[in-house]
N, C-alpha and C positions, 0 to 999 in steps of 0.2 A: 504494500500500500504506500502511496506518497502520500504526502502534508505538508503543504508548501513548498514543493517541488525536493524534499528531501523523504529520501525512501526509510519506511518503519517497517521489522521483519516483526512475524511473529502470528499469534490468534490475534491481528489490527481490527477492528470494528468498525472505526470511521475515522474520520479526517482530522479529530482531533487527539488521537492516538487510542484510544481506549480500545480495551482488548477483552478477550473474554472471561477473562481473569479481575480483570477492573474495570468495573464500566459507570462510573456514577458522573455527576455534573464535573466533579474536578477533579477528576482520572482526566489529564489532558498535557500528562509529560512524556517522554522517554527519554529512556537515558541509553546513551554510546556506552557501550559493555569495552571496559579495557583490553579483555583478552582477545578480541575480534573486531573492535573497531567501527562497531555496526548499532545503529539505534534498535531496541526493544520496549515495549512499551511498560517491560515487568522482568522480574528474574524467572516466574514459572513461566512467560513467551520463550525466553533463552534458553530455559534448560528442555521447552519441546524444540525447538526449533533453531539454538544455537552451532554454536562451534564446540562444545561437548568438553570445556576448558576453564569454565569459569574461574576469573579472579578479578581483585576486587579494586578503584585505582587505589594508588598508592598518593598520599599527603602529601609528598613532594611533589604531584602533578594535580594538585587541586585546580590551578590556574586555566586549564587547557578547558574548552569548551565540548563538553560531555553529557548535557541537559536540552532538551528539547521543547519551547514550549508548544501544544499541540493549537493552540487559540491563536500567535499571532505566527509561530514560523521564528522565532526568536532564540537560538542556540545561547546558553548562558553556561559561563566557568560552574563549576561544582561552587566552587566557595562560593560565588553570586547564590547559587542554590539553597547553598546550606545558609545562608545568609537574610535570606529573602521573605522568611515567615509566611511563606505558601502561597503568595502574592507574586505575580511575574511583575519584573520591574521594566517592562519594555510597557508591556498593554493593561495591567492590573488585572490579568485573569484568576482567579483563586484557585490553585492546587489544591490538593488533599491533603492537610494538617497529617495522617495517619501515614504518610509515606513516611514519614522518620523514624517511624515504628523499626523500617526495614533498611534504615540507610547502612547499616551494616554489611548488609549484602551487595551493596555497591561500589564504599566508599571506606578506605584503612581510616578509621575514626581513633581520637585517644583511646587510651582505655584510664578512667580514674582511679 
């Protein structure tokens, strides 16, 4: 599936990435999976349908643009992401509060 002329692999549902895994009003990101380089809209789209590799980025490449937003076409740094309180800072679309549940699976986070 495209979304703004940039291709989402996976269970896509519609244009603003949501997949069959996530489908509510602010299911409307995906994230560029480090090991493959490829936007998914979830880590259960990647592990049906990935590179069969997964790993997670790494803190020293938080800067790199790995965030999709699915509303305006808007690629944003992780740190913007992690940053951003669910709120895209290009168009003010609302993400899902509840993805940071799993930013783990994404993203090498401190550990306290």
């Amino acid at each position: 599936m495209y979304s703004h002329g940039k291709k989402i692999m996976g269970e896509v549902l519609d244009q603003e990435t949501r997949c069959v895994h996530y489908h509510t009003k602010k299911d409307i990101i995906a994230i560029k999976f480090y090991c493959c380089d490829t936007y998914y809209p979830c880590k259960s789209c990647h592990d049906l349908k990935g590179c069969g590799n997964h790993s997670v980025w790494p803190a020293s490449l938080f800067n790199e643009k790995a965030i999709f937003c699915g509303a305006c076409g808007t690629e944003l740094t992780i740190n913007d992401y992690l940053q951003c309180h669910s709120v895209c800072p290009a168009c003010s679309a609302l993400f899902n509060p509840g993805c940071s549940l799993h930013a783990a699976d994404y993203f090498e986070l401190k550990k306290d």
